[in-house]
C-alpha positions in Angstrom: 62.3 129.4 91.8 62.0 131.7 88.7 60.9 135.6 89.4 61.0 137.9 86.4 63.3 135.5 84.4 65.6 135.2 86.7 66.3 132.2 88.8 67.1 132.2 92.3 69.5 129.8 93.7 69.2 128.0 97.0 71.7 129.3 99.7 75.7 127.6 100.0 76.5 126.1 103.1 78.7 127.8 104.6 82.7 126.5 104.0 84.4 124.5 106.9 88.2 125.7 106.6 90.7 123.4 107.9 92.8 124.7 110.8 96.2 126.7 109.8 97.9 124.1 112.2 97.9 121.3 113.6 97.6 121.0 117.9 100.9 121.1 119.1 102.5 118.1 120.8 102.9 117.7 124.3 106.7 118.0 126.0 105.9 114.0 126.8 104.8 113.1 123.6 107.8 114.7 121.6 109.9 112.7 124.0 107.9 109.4 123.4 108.6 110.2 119.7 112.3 110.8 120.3 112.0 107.8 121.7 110.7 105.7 119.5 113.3 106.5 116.7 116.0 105.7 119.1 114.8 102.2 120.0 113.9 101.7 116.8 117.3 102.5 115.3 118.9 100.4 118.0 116.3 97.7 117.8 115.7 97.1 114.1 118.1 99.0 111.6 121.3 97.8 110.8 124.3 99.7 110.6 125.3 99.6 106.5 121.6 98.3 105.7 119.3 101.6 107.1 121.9 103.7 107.8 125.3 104.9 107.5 128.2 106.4 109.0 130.4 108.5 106.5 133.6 109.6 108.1 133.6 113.5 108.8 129.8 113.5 109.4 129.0 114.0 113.3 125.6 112.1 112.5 124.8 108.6 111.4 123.2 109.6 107.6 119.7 108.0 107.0 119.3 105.2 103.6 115.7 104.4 101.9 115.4 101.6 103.6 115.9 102.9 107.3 113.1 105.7 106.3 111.0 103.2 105.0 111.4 101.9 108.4 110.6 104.7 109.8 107.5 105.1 107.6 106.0 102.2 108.7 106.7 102.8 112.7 104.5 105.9 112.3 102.2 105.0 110.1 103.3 107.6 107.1 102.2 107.4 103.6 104.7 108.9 101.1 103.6 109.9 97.9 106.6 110.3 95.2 106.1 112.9 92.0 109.0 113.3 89.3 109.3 115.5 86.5 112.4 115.7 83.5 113.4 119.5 83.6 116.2 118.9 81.3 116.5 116.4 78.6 119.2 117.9 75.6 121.1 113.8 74.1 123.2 116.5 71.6 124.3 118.6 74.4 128.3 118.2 74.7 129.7 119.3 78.0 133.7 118.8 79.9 134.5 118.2 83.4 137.4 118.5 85.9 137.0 116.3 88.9 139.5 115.6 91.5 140.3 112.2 93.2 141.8 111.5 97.1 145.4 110.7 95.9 145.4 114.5 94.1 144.9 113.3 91.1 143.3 115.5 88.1 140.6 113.8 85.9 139.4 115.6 82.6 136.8 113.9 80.3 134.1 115.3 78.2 130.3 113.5 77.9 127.8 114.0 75.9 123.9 114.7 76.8 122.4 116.2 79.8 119.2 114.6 81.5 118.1 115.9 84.7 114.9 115.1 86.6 113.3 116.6 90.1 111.4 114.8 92.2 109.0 115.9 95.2 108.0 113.3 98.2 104.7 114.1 100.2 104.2 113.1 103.3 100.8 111.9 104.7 99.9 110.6 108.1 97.4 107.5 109.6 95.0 110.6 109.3 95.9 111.9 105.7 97.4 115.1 106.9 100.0 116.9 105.2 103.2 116.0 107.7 106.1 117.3 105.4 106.7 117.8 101.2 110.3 118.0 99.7 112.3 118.0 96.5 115.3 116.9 95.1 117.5 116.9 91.8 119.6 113.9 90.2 121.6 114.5 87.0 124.0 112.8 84.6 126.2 114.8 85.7 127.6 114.0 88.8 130.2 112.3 89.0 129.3 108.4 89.4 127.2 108.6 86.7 129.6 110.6 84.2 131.3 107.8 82.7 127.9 106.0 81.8 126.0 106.7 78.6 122.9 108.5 79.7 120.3 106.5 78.0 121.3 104.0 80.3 120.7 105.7 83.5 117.6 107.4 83.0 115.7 105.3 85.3 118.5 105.3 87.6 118.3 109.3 87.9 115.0 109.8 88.3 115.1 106.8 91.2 117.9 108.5 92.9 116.2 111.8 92.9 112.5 110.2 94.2 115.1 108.5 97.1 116.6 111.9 97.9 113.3 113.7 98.1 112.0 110.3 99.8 114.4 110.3 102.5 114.6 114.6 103.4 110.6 114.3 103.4 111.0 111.6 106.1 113.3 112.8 108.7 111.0 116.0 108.2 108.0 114.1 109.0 109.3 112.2 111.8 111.9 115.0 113.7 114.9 112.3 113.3 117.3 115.2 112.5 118.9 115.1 115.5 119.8 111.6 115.4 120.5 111.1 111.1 122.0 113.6 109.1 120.1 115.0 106.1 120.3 112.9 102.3 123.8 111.8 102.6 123.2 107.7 101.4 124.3 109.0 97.5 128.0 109.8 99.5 129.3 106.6 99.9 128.4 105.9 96.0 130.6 108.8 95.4 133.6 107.6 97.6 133.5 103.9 96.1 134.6 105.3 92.9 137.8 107.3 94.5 140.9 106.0 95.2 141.1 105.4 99.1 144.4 105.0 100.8 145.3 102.2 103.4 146.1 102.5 106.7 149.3 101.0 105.8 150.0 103.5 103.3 148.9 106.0 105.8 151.3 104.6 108.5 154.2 104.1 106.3 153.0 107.9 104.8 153.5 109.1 108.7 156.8 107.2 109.8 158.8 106.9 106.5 158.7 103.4 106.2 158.1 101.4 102.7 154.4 101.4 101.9 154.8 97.6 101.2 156.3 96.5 104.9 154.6 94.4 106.2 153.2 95.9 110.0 152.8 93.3 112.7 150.7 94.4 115.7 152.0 93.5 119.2 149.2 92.3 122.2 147.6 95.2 123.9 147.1 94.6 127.5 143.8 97.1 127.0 142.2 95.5 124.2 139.2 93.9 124.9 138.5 96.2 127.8 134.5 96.9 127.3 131.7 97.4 128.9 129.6 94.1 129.6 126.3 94.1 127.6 127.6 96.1 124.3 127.7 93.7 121.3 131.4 93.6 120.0 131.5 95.2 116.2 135.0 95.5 114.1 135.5 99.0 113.3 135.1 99.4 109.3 138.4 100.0 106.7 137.0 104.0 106.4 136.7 104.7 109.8 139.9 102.9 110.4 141.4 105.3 107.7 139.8 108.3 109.1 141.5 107.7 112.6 144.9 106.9 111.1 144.7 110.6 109.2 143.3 112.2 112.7 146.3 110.2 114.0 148.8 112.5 111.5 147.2 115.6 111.8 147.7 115.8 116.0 151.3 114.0 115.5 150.0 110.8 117.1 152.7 108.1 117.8 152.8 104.9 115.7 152.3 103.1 119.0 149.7 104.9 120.8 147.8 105.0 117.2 148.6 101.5 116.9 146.7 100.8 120.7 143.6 102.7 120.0 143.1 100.2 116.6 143.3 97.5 119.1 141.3 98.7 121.6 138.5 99.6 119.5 138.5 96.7 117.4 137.6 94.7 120.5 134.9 97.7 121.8 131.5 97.6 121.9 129.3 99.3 119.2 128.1 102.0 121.7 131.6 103.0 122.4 132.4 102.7 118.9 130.1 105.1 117.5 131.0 107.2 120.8 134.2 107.3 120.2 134.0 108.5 116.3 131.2 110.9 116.9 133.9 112.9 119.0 136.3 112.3 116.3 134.4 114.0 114.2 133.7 117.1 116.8 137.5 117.5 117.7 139.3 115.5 115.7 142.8 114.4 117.1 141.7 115.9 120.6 139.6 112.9 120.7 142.4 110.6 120.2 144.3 112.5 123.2 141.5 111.7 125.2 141.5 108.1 124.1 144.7 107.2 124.7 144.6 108.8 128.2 141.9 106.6 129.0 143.3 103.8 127.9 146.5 104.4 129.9 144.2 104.3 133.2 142.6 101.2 132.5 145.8 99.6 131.8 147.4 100.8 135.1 143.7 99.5 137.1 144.7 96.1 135.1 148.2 96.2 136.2 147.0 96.8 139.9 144.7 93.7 140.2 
């Protein structure tokens, strides 16, 4: 409609606004949820396949393909974004990096390339559930010795997992069970020199590195609770209690029965057993041995 020249537009329908939040969840439904990542991770994920333990960590640290797991249980929708904020091939640059055995390592590369990368989160009903970021460069320190026009697509991948992952345990509220973007850590350990426990033994008692250590039969070995699946304890953690072993002054023998005994544990009592390792350290081995001790004495009584 035209009056005077000048046209008159029909009236906007009014604007719906989304809400500023979501309904909160029920005390029973953030259990359910809870829930559902625990059976999930003791149903389905595999220990070294969706998740991993790094020694020092008090938390099991979540892997891409866990939180695609994860994404699937719940129904999430992830939607990955990269972006190159550096990219200098002249750009000459030295390092200093440090290896387990004390060892000093000095290099110098050449070329920078650095990329960021930012994982959205949707739900089954396309809301916004979580958004998060993260940085991979050339260099850190697995990817210094490579030439980086070979690892470009490795970068960027790494940092659209990091982002991937963090946006994930957002999302679902695993933080209390996995430990945040840690599955880049065990890259980083490969390529450092890692002691073995006979080194570590012979380090602690004086003896040759190269002596060969027998084991004698523990009466307490194999002492588990029925219904746990029986899993060999890995070389690292291994390692880790040997050096907890050290620091509290641990004797070769008692050090030597709580190898044995959790060699021939259950994977509950494993993972129970390192968790408090990692909370109080050789306090936890105390409290192991002590154990022990009483359920060799119960075995000695039947």
């Amino acid at each position: 409609m035209s009056i005077n020249g000048v046209v008159t537009l029909p009236p906007i329908s009014p604007v719906v606004l989304p809400p500023s939040a979501m309904p909160p969840f029920s005390v029973s439904e953030i259990r359910k949820r809870t829930h559902a990542v625990q059976e999930i991770m003791r149903g389905v994920m595999k220990d070294g396949t969706h998740y991993g333990i790094i020694p020092g960590t008090p938390k099991p640290s979540l892997w891409k393909a866990g939180a695609e797991v994860l994404c699937m249980t719940f129904r999430l929708a992830p939607l990955l974004e990269s972006r190159v904020t550096v990219d200098d091939p002249e750009g000459e640059w030295s390092y200093t990096s440090f290896k387990r055995d004390g060892s000093i390592v000095n290099g110098t590369c050449v070329g920078f390339f650095e990329v960021e990368a930012s994982c959205t989160i949707h739900g089954p009903q396309s809301e916004v559930l979580s958004r998060c970021s993260a940085r991979c460069n050339n260099r850190e320190a697995k990817f210094r010795s490579l030439s980086m026009f070979e690892i470009r697509n490795t970068v960027q991948k790494m940092a659209e997992k990091r982002a991937f992952v963090s946006a994930v345990l957002m999302a679902t509220g695993a933080s209390d069970i996995f430990t945040q973007d840690l599955e880049g850590f065990p890259e980083l350990v490969e390529t450092q020199t890692i002691p073995t426990k006979h080194a570590l033994l012979a380090e602690k008692t004086g003896e040759a590195p190269n002596k060969r250590i027998t084991t004698k039969p523990n009466p307490s070995a194999g002492l588990r609770s029925r219904g746990q699946e029986k899993v060999a304890i890995s070389p690292r953690q291994e390692i880790w209690l040997l050096r907890a072993a050290a620091e509290g002054q641990i004797t070769e023998a008692e050090t030597r029965i709580c190898l044995d005994y959790l060699s021939q544990a259950g994977q509950i009592r494993v993972r129970e057993f390192f968790d408090d390792l990692a909370k109080s350290k050789s306090e936890a081995l105390v409290r192991l041995i002590q154990e022990l001790k009483v359920m060799a004495d119960r075995v000695s009584k039947c």
